[in-house]
C-alpha positions as CSV (number, residue, x, y, z in Angstrom):
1,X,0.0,0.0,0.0
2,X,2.3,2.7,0.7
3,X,4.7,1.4,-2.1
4,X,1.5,2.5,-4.3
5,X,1.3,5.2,-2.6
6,X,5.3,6.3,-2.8
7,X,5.1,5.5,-6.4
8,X,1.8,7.6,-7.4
9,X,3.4,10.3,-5.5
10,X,6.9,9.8,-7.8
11,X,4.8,9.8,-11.1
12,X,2.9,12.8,-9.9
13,X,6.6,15.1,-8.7
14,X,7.9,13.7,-12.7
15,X,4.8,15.1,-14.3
16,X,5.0,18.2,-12.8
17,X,9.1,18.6,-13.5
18,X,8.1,20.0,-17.2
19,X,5.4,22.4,-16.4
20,X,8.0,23.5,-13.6
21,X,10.8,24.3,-16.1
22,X,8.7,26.3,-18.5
23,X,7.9,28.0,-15.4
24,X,11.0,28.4,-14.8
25,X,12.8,28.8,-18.0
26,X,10.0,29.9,-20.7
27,X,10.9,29.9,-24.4
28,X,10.6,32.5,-27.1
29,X,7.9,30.1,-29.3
30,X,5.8,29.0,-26.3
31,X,5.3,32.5,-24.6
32,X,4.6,33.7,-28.2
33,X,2.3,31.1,-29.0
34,X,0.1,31.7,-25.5
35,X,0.2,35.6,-25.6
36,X,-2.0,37.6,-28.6
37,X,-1.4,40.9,-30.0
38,X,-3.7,43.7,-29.1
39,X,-4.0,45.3,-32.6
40,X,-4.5,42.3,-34.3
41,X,-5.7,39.6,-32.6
42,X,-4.0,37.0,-33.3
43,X,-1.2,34.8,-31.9
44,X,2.1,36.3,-31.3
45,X,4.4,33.5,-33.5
46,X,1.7,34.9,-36.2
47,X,1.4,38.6,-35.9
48,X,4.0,40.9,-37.7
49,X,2.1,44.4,-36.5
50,X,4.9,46.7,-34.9
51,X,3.4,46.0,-31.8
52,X,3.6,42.6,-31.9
53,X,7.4,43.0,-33.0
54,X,8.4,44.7,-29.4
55,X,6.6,42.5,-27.3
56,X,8.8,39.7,-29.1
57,X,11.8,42.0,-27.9
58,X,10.9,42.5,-24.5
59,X,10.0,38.9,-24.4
60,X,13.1,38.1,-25.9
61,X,15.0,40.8,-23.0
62,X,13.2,39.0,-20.2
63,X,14.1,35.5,-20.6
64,X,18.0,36.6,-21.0
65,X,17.1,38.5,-17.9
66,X,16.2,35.4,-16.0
67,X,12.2,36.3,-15.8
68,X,10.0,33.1,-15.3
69,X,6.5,32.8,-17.5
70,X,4.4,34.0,-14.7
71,X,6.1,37.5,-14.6
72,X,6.7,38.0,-18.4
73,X,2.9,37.1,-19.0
74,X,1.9,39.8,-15.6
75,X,5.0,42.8,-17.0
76,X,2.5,42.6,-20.5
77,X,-1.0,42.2,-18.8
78,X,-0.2,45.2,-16.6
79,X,0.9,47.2,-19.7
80,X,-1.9,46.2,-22.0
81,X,-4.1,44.4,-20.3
82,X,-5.5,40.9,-20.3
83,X,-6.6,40.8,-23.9
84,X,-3.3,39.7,-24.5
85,X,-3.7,36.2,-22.5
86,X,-4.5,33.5,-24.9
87,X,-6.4,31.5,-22.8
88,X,-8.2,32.8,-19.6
89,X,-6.5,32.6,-16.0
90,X,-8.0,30.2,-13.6
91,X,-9.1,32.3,-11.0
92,X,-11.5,35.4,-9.9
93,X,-13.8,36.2,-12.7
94,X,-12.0,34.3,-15.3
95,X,-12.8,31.2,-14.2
96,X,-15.9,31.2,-15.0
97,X,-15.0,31.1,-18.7
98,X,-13.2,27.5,-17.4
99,X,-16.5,27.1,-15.5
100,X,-19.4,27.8,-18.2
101,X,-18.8,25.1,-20.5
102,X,-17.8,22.6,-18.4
103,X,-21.4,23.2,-16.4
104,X,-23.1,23.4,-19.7
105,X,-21.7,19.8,-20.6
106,X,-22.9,18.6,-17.4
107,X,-26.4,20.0,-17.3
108,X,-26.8,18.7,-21.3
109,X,-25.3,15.4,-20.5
110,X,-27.9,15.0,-17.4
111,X,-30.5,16.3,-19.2
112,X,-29.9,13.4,-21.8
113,X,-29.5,10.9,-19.4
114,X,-33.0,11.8,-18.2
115,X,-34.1,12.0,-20.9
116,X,-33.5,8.5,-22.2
117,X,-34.5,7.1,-19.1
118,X,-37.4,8.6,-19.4
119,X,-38.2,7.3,-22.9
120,X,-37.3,4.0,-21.9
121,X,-39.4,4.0,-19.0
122,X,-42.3,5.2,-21.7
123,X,-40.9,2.4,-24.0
124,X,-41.2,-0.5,-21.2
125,X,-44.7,0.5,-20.6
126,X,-46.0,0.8,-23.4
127,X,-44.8,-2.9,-24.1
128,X,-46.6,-4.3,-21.0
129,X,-49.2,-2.5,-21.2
130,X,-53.0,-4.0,-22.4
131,X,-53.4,-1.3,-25.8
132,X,-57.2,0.0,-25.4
133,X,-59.1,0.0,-28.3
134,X,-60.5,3.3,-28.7
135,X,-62.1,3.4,-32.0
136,X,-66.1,2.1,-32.1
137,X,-66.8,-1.3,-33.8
138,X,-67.6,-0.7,-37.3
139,X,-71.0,-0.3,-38.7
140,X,-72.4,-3.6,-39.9
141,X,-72.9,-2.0,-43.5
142,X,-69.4,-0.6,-43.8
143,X,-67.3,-3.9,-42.2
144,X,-69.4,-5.3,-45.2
145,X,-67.8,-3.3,-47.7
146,X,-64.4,-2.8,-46.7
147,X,-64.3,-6.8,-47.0
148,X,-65.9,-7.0,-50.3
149,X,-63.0,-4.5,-51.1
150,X,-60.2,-6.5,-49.6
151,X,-61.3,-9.5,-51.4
152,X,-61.3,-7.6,-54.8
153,X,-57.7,-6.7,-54.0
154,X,-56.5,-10.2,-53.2
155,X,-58.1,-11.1,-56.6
């Protein structure tokens, strides 16, 4: 049990090693691909608007400088905002942008599962069930009829 234990918590300390050194040590191409230009939109590795140029630079200055991720990415929120985030943080307000779809899954994906249990609940007793016979017998004249029809058909 606890060499499960020691081993879960050794796979878990590896995992995180990665995402520790980006931290740690960002590069030029992943802090440009997560950060968007505020004229244009669009991804840093794909804008080439003169503002998008000397955010490269700066990033560029604060990695040589020893900066991790976290305080590049806060040095350009606090300059021009958080438009420039490409994804939203994970906290405050902005977790609700995490939160909102993942809630809307849920609530569809319950409403299904209801749903279906519902129409197979309908479906099982519908099977079991004696079906009533709602319409009036025919009128002697007209049963007459319809099976002098039928028997010209089957001619």
């Amino acid at each position: 049990m606890r060499l499960a234990a020691l081993a879960a918590g050794a796979a878990l300390l590896l995992a995180a090693a990665p995402a520790l050194a980006n931290e740690r040590h960002p590069t030029q191409g992943e802090l440009e691909r997560e950060l968007v230009c505020p004229t244009c939109h669009t991804t840093l590795d794909e804008s080439d608007a003169p503002i998008a140029r000397e955010m490269k630079a700066m990033i560029r200055q604060r990695i040589a400088q020893g900066a991790t991720k976290s305080e590049i990415e806060q040095e350009l929120v606090d300059e021009f905002g958080p438009t420039v985030l490409g994804v939203p943080r994970k906290r405050g307000f902005d977790l609700l942008a995490w939160a909102l779809p993942l809630g809307g899954i849920g609530v569809a994906a319950a409403g299904l599962a209801f749903g279906a249990w519902r129409w197979s609940r309908a479906r099982d007793r519908g099977a079991t069930a004696p079906q009533a016979s709602s319409a009036a017998p025919l009128d002697p004249e007209l049963d007459r009829r319809v099976d002098e029809e039928l028997a010209r058909f089957d001619a």
